[in-house]
DRENSEFI-356625 format. One record per residue (C-alpha): residue number from 1; x negated, y negated, z negated; residue in three letters. Coordinates in Angstrom, 3 decimals. Layout:
# DRENSEFI-356625
   papa         xx         yy         zz   pagu
    NUM          X          Y          Z    Ala
...
//
This chain:
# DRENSEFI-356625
   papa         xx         yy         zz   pagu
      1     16.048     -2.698    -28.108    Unk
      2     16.071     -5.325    -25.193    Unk
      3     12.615     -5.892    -26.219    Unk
      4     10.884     -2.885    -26.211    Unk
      5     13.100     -1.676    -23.583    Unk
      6     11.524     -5.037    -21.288    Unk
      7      8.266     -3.962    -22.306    Unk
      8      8.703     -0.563    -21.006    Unk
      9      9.830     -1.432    -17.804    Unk
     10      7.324     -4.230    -17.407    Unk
     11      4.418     -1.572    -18.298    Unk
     12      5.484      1.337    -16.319    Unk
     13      5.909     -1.136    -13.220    Unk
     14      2.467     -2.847    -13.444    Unk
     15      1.363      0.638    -13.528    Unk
     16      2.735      1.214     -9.872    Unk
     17      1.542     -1.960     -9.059    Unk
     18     -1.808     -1.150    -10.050    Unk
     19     -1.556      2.088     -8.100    Unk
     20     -0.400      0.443     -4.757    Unk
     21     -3.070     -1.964     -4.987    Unk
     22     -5.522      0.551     -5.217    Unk
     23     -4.255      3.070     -2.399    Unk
     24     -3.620     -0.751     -0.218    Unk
     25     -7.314     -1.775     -0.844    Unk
     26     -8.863      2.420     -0.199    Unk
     27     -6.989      2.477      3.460    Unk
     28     -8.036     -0.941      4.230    Unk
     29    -11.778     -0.361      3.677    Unk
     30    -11.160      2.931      5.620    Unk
     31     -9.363      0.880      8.521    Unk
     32    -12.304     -1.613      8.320    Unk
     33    -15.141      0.977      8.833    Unk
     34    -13.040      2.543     11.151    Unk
     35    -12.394     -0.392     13.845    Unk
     36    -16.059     -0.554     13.243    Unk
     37    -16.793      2.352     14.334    Unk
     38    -14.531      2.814     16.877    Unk
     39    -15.222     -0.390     18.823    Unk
     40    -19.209      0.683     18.045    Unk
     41    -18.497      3.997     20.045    Unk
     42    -16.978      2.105     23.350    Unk
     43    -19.793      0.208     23.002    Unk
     44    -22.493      3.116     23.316    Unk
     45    -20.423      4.833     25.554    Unk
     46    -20.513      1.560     28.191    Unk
     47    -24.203      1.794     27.332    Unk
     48    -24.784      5.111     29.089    Unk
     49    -22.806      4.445     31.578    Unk
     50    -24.855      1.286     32.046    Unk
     51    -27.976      3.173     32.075    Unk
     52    -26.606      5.730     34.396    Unk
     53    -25.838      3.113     36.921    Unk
     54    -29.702      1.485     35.966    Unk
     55    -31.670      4.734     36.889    Unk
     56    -29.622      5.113     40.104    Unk
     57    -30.288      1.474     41.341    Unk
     58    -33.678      1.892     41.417    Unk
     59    -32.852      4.594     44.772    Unk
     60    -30.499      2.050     46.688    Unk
     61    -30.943     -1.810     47.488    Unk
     62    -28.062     -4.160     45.052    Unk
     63    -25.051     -4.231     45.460    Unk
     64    -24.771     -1.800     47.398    Unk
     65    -24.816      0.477     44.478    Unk
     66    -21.847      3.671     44.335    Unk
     67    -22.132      6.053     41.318    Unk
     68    -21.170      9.634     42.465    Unk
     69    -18.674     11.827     40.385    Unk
     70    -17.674      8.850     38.915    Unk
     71    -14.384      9.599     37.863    Unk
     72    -15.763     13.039     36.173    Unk
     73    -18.705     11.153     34.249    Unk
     74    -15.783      9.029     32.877    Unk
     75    -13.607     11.243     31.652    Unk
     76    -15.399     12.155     28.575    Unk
     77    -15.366      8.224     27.606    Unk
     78    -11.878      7.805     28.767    Unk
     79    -10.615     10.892     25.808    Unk
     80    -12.829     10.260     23.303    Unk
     81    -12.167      6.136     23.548    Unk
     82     -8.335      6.636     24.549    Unk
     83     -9.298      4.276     27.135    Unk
     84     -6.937      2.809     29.747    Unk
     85     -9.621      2.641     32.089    Unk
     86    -12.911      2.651     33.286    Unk
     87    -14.379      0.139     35.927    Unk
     88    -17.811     -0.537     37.612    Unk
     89    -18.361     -4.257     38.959    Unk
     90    -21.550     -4.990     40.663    Unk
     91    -22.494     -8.896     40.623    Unk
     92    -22.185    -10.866     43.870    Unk
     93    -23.252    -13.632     45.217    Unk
     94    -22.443    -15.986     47.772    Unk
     95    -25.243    -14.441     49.995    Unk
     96    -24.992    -10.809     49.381    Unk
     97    -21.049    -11.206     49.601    Unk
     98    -20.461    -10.406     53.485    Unk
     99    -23.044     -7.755     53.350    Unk
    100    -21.732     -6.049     49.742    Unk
    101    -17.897     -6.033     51.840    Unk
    102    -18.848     -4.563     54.525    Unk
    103    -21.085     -1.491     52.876    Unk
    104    -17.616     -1.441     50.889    Unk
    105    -15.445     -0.694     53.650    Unk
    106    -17.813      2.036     55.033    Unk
    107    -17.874      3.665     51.506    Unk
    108    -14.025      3.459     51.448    Unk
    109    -14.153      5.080     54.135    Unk
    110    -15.834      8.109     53.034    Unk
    111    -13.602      8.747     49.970    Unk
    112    -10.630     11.191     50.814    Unk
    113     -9.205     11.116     47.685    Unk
    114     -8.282      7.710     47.658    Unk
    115     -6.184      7.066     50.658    Unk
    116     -4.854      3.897     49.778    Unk
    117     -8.483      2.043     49.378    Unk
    118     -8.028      2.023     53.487    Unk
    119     -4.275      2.856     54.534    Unk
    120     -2.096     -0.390     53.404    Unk
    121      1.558      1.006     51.677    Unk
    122      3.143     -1.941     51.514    Unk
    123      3.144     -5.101     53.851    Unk
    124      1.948     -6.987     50.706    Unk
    125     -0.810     -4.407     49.904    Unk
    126     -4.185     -5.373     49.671    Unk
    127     -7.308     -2.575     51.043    Unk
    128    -10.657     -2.607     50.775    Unk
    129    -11.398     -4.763     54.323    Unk
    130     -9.612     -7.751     52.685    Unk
    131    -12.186     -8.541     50.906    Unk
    132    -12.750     -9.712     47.704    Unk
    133     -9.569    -11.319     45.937    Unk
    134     -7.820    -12.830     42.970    Unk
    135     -4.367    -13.244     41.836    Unk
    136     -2.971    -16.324     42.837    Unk
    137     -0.979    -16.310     40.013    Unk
    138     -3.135    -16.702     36.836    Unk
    139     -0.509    -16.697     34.237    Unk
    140      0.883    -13.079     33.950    Unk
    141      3.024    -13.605     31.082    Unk
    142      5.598    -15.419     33.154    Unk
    143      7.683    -13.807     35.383    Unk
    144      6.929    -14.564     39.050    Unk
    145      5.943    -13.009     42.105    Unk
    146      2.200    -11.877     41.706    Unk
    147      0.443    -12.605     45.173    Unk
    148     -2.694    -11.555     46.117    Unk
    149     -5.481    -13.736     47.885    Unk
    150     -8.933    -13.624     49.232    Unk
    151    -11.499    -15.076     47.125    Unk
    152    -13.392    -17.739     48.920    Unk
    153    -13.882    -20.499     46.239    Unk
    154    -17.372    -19.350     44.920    Unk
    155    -20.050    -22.240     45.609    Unk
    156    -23.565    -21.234     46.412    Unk
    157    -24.329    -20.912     42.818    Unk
    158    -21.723    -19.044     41.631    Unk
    159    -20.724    -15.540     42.091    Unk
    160    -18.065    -12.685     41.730    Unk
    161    -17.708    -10.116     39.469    Unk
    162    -15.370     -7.256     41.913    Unk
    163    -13.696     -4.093     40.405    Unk
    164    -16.179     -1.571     43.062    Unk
    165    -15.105      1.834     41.136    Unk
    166    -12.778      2.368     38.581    Unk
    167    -10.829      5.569     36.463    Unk
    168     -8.551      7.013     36.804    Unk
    169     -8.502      5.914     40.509    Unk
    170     -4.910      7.388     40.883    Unk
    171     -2.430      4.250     40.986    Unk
    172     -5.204      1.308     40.097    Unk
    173     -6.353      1.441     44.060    Unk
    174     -5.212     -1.937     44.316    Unk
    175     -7.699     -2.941     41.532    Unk
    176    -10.569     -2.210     43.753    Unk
    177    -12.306     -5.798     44.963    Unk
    178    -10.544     -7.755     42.034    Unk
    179    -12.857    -10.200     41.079    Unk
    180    -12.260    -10.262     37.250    Unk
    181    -14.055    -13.591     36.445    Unk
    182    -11.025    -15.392     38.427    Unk
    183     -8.965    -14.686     35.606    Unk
    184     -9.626    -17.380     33.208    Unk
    185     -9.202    -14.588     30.477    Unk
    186    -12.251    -12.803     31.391    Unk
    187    -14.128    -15.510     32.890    Unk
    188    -15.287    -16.829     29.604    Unk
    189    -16.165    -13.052     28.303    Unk
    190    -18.121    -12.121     31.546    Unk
    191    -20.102    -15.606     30.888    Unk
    192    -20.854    -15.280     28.115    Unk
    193    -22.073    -11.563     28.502    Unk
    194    -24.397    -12.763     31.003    Unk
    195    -25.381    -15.824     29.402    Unk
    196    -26.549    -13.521     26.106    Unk
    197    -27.097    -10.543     27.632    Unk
    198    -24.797     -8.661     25.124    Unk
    199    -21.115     -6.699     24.567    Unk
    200    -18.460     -8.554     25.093    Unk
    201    -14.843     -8.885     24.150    Unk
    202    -11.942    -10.124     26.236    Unk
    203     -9.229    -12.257     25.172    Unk
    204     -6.239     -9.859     24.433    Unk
    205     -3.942    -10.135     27.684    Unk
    206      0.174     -9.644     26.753    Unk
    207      0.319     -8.136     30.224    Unk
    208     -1.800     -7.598     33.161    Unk
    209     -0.750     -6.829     36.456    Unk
    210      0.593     -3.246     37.290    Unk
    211     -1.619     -2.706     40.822    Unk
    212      0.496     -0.021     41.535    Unk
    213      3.309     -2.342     42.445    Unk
    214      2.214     -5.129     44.689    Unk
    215      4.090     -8.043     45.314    Unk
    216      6.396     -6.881     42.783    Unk
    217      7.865     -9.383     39.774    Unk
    218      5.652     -8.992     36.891    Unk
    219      4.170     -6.023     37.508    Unk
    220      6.668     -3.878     36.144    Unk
    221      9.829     -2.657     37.745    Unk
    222     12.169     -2.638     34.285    Unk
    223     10.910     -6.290     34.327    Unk
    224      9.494     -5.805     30.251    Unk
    225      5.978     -6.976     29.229    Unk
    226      3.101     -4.153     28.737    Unk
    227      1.052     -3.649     25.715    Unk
    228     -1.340     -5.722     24.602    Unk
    229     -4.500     -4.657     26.346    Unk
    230     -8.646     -6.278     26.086    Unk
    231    -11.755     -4.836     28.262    Unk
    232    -15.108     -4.743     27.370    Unk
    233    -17.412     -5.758     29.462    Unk
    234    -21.250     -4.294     29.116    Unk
    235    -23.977     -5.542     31.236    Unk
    236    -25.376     -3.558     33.727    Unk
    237    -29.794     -4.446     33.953    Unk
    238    -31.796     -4.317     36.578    Unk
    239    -34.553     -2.625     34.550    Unk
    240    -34.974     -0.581     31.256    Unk
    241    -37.698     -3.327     29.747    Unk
    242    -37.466     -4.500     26.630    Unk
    243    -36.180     -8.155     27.844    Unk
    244    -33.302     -6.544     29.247    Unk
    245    -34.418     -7.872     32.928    Unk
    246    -31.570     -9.490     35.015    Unk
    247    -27.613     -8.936     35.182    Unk
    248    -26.705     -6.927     37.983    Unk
    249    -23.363     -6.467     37.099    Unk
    250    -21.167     -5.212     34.418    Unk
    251    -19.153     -2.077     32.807    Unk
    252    -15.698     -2.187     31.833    Unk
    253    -13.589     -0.388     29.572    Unk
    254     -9.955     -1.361     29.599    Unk
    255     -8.002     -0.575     26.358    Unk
    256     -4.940     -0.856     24.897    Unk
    257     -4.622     -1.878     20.889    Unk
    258     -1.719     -0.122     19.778    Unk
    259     -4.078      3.370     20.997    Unk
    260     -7.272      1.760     19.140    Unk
    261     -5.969      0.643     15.847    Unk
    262     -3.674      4.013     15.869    Unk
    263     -7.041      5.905     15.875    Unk
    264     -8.514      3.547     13.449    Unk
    265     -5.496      4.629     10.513    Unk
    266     -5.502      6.997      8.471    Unk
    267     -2.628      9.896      9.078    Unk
    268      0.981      9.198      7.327    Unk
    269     -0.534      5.261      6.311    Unk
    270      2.607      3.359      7.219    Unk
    271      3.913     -0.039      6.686    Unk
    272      0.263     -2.124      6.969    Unk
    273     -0.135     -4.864      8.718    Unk
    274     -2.805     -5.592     11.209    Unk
    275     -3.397     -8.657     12.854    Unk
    276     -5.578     -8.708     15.828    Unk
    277     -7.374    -12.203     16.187    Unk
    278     -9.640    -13.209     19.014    Unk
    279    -12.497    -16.014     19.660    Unk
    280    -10.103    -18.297     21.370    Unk
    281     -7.922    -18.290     18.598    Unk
    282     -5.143    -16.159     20.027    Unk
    283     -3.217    -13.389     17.262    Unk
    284     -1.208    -10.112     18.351    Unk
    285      0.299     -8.327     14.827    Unk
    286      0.500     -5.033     14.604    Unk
    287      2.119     -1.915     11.971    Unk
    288      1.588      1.182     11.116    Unk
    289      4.101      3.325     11.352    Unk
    290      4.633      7.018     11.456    Unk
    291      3.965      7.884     15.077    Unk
    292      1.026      5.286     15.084    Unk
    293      0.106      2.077     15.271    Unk
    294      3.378     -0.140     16.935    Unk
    295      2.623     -3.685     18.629    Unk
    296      4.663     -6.311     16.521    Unk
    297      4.694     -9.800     18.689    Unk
    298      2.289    -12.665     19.199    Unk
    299      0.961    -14.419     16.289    Unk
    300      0.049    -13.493     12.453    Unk
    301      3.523    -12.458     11.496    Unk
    302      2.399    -10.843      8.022    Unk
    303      4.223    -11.660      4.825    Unk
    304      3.296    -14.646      3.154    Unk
    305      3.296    -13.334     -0.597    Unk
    306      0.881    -11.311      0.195    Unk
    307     -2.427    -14.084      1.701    Unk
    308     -4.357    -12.990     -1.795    Unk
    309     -4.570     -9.289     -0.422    Unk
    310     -5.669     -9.703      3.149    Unk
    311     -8.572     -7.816      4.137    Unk
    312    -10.820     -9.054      6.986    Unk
    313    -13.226     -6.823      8.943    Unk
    314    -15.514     -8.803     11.525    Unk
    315    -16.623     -6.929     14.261    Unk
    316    -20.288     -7.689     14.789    Unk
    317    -22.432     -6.121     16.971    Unk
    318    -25.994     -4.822     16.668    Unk
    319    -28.098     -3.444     20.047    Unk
    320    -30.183     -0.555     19.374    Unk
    321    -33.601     -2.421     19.923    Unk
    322    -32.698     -4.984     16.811    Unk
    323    -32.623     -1.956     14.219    Unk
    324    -35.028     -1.478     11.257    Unk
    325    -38.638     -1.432     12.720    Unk
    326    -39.873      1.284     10.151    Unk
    327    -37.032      3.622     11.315    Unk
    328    -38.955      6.711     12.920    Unk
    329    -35.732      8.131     13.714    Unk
    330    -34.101      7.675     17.611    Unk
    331    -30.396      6.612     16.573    Unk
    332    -29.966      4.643     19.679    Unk
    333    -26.903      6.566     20.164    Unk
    334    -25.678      7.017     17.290    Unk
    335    -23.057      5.146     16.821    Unk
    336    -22.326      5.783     13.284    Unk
    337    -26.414      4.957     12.311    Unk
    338    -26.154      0.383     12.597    Unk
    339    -29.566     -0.779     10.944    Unk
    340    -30.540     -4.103     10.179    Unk
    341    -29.953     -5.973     12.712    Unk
    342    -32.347     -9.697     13.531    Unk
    343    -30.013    -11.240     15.696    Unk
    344    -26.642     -9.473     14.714    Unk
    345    -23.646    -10.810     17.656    Unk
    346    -20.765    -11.908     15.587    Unk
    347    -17.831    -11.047     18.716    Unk
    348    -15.925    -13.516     17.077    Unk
    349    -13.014    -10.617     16.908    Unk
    350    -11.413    -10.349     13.736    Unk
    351     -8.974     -7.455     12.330    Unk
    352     -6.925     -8.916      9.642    Unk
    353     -5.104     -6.421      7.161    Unk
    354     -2.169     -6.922      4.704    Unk
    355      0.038     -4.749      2.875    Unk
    356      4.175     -5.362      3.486    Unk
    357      7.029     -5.390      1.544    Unk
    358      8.067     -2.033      2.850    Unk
    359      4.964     -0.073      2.077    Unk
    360      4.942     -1.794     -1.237    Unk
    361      8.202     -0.508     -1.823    Unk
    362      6.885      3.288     -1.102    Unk
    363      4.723      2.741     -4.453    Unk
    364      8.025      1.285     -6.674    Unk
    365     10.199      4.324     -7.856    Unk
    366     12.599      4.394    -10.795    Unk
    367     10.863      5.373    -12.884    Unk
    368     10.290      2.224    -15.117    Unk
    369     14.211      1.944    -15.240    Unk
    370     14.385      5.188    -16.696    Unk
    371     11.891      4.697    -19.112    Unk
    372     13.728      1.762    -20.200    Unk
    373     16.753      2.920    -20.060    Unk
    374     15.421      6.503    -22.182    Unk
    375     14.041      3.499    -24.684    Unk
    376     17.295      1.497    -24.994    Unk
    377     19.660      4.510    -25.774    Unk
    378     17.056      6.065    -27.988    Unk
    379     17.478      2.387    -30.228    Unk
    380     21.174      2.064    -29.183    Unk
    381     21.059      5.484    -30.827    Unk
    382     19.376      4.835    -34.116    Unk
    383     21.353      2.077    -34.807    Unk
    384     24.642      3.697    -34.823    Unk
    385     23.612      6.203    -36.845    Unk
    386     21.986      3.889    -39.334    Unk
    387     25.315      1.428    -39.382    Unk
    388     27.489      4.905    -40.089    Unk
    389     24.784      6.076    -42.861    Unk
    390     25.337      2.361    -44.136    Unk
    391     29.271      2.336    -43.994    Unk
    392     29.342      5.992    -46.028    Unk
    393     27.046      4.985    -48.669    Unk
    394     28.884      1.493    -49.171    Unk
    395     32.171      3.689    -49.369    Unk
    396     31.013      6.269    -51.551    Unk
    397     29.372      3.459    -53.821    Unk
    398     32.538      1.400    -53.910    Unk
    399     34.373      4.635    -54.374    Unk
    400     31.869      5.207    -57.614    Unk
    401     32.509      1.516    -58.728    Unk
    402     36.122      1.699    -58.870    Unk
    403     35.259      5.112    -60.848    Unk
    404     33.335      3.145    -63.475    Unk
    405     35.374      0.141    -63.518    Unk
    406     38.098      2.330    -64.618    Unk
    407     36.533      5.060    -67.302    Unk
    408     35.304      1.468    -68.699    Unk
    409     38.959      0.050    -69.244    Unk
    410     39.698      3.459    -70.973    Unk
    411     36.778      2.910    -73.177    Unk
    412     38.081     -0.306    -73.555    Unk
    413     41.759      1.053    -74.873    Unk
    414     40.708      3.764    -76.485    Unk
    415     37.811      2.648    -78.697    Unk
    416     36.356     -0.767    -80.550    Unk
    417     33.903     -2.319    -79.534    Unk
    418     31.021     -1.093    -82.129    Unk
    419     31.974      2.308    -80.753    Unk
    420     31.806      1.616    -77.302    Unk
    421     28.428     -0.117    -77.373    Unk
    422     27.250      3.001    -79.345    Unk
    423     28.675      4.889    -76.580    Unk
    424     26.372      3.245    -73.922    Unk
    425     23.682      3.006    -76.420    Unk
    426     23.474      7.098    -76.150    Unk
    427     24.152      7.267    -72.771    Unk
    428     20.787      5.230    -71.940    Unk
    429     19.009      6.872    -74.103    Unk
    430     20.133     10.347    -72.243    Unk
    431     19.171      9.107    -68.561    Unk
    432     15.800      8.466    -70.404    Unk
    433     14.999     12.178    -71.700    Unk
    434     16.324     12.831    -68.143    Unk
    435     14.381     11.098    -66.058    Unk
    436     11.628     12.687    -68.581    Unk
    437     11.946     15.799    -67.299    Unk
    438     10.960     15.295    -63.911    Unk
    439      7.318     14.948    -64.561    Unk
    440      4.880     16.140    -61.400    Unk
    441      4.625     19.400    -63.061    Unk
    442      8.244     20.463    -62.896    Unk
    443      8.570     19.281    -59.585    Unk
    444      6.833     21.981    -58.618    Unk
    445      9.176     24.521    -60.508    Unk
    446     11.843     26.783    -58.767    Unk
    447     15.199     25.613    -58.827    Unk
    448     16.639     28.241    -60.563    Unk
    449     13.823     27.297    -63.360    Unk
    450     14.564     23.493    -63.648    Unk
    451     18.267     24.951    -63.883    Unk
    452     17.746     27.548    -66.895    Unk
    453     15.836     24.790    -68.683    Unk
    454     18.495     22.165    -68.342    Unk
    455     20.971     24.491    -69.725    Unk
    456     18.999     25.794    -72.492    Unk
    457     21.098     26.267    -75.516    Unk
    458     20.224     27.575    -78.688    Unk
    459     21.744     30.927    -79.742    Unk
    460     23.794     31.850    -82.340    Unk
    461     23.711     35.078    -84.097    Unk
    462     27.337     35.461    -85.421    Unk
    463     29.499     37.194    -83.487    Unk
    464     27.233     37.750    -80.491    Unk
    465     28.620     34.773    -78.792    Unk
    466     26.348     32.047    -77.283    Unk
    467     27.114     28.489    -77.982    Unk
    468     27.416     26.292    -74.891    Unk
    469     26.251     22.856    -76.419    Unk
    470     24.506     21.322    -73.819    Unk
    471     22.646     18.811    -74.892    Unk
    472     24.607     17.466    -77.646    Unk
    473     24.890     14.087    -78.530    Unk
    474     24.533     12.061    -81.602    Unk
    475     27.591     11.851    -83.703    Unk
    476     29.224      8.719    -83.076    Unk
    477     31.274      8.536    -86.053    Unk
    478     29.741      7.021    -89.684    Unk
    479     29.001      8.569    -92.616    Unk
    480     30.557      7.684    -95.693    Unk
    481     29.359      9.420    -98.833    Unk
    482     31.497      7.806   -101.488    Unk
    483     35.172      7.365    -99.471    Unk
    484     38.519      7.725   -100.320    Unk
    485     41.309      8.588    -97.847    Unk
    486     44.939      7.054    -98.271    Unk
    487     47.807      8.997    -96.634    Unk
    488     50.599      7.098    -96.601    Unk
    489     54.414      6.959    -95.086    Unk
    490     55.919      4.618    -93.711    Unk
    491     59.955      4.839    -94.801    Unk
    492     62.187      3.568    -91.813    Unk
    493     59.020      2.999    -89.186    Unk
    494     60.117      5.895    -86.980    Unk
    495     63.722      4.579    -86.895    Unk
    496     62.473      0.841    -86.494    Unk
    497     59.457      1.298    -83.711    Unk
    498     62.146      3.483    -81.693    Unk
    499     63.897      1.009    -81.010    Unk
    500     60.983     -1.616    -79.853    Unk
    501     58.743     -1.830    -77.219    Unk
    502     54.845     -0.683    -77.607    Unk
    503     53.512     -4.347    -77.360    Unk
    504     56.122     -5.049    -80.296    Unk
    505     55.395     -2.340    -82.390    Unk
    506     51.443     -2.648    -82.460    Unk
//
């Protein structure tokens, strides 16, 4: 019973197993095209907007490049990407600097819907005649006072990279003029975008600074840290040739991972782990859970027992111009359409997936314990009722040994021992005509036929009466042709054995 009851269970649960593996390894393919394709979609919506702001450089001299209805031509991106926000940076140099500042605080000028780009609110509120700037400040994680400065420490060579336009403008005014490469976060990104030419990544930043609140300790008035957050930064060309031409300046899309990998998931997928890891080598863990995807800390905080299951997708990213030659199709913006690629841009961004002990547990029911439990009583079961059969047929055959035991000693005290062995003698021979009888042809016979035929009898004709000699036996007495029988008395043996015991008298 333990046995088969242990193999029940043990079945029955590598069945679930088998079926939480499967539905594990189904949503994290799904999750892997998925970041895919969702990172591939930023990515060709930064390339319009870099071709947008192409076509319209051609008409004014760089930098002194402003993109009209800027904040509407975003807004699509912004839904469809669940993007924090949208910023244009033009690059500057050293020599175009004073002259780029300067057209900026004219063009501030002219936009009435962003008061604060000119009007300071605060003493320690930056506008746009500052100038460009940087955060003093470089780590954000830390609590401090974030302070903002002018940006002067640029040599001849080297250049800025200033937040010109950005949506939604409402509450990020103060974002306007931050030169992103003097973050050391996005300095290596914006490098290397110019260096290749390519999409870029960020490092993922724990918290960035709220511009809404200047001056103010970390950013954020409850004092806690914000979501983790990258941009992507896609270069903005001075030409539509083939070489790409030169790097004018870049597009940024600023999003937040908990709203990325949340689209990414499939709906009511809860309990997986995702682990976010970046070129640098930094980690941010994630999990799904029901209202989305829910940041966990910093680091790869997944479950150790389960390193065998992890599922890696590597986002790698292909430009439109290094697909499949013999294509005759236009899927330059189609995001979904990849091709082969002959230089393929490995980002270096990795989206590591493992299951977790709670969504395991959604797979594990109780069933198995049932089923061994069903198994055990169903034995337990069986072998009381075979121990009771047992017990009544060694009773009733004890009960029928004491029987025979008993009608023996009679025999015994009744009858010698030449009559008793005949005795037995025709008592074998009976259970032998008997067992005769029950060839494979009266088997077959009614009851009530085997029944006539075992009492039989033969009839007799005087008086009408039937005889009711049922199978008679042999005589068991001998036959003596010539005998003689003596009668005799015994004078005085009824008086004399009356007066003795049995054992005495015989």
């Amino acid at each position: 019973a333990v046995t088969v009851s242990t193999l029940a269970f043990h079945f029955n649960r590598e069945d679930e197993n088998e079926d939480f593996k499967m539905q594990y390894y189904s949503f994290a393919s799904k999750i892997s095209e998925s970041f895919q394709q969702q990172i591939d979609t930023m990515v060709f919506n930064a390339m319009t907007m870099s071709s947008m702001i192409t076509s319209h450089r051609m008409n004014s001299p760089w930098p002194n490049v402003t993109l009209e209805d800027f904040q509407v031509l975003t807004t699509g991106n912004r839904l469809v990407s669940h993007l924090l926000a949208v910023s244009f940076s033009p690059l500057v140099t050293q020599e175009t600097k004073l002259s780029w500042e300067n057209y900026a605080v004219q063009e501030a000028k002219n936009r009435a819907n962003a008061p604060r780009l000119t009007n300071r609110s605060s003493a320690h509120a930056r506008v746009v005649a500052d100038g460009i700037y940087k955060i003093e400040q470089d780590e954000w994680e830390e609590d401090g006072l974030i302070r903002f400065v002018d940006d002067d420490e640029a040599s001849p060579s080297d250049f800025y990279l200033p937040i010109w336009q950005i949506a939604p403008m409402k509450g990020n005014e103060a974002a306007v003029m931050f030169n992103q490469r003097s973050n050391s976060k996005y300095k290596y990104a914006i490098d290397t975008m110019i260096e290749r030419k390519c999409v870029v990544l960020s490092d993922i930043s724990y918290m960035e600074p709220d511009f809404r609140h200047h001056g103010s300790s970390n950013g954020h008035e409850d004092g806690h840290f914000h979501e983790p957050i990258s941009s992507l930064f896609y270069p903005i060309s001075s030409d539509f040739s083939t070489s790409g031409g030169g790097i004018l300046g870049a597009i940024s899309f600023w999003f937040s991972w908990e709203s990325t990998l949340t689209s990414t998931v499939p709906d009511n997928v809860e309990g997986l782990c995702l682990v976010v890891e970046t070129p640098t080598g930094q980690q941010f863990t994630f999990r799904t859970a029901e209202s989305g995807v829910v940041f966990e800390g910093i680091g790869d905080l997944h479950e150790s027992r389960y390193d065998q299951m992890e599922v890696t997708a590597t986002y790698i990213w292909c430009h439109p111009d290094d697909s499949s030659e013999n294509d005759d199709h236009d899927h330059s913006h189609d995001p979904n359409v990849r091709g082969e690629c002959k230089q393929p841009f490995d980002s270096g961004y990795k989206l590591k997936i493992y299951p977790t002990s709670a969504y395991n547990s959604t797979y594990l029911t109780k069933g198995p314990v049932t089923t061994a439990a069903f198994a055990a009583l169903i034995f337990l079961f069986t072998t009381v009722t075979f121990l009771t059969y047992d017990c009544l047929v060694e009773r009733r055959q004890t009960t029928v040994m004491k029987s025979a035991a008993r009608s023996d000693r009679i025999l015994h005290s009744l009858y010698p021992k030449f009559i008793r062995d005949r005795l037995y003698k025709n008592s074998e021979k009976e259970e032998e005509e008997c067992m005769g009888e029950h060839t494979l042809a009266n088997l077959f016979q009614s009851a009530t036929v085997r029944l006539r035929n075992h009492l039989s009898v033969p009839k007799e004709n005087s008086g009408g009466e039937l005889a009711t000699l049922i199978h008679p036996s042999p005589p068991i007495a001998d036959l003596f042709t010539d005998t003689t029988v003596l009668v005799a008395n015994i004078a005085g043996f009824t008086a004399w054995s009356s007066e003795r015991e049995p054992t005495q008298v015989f």
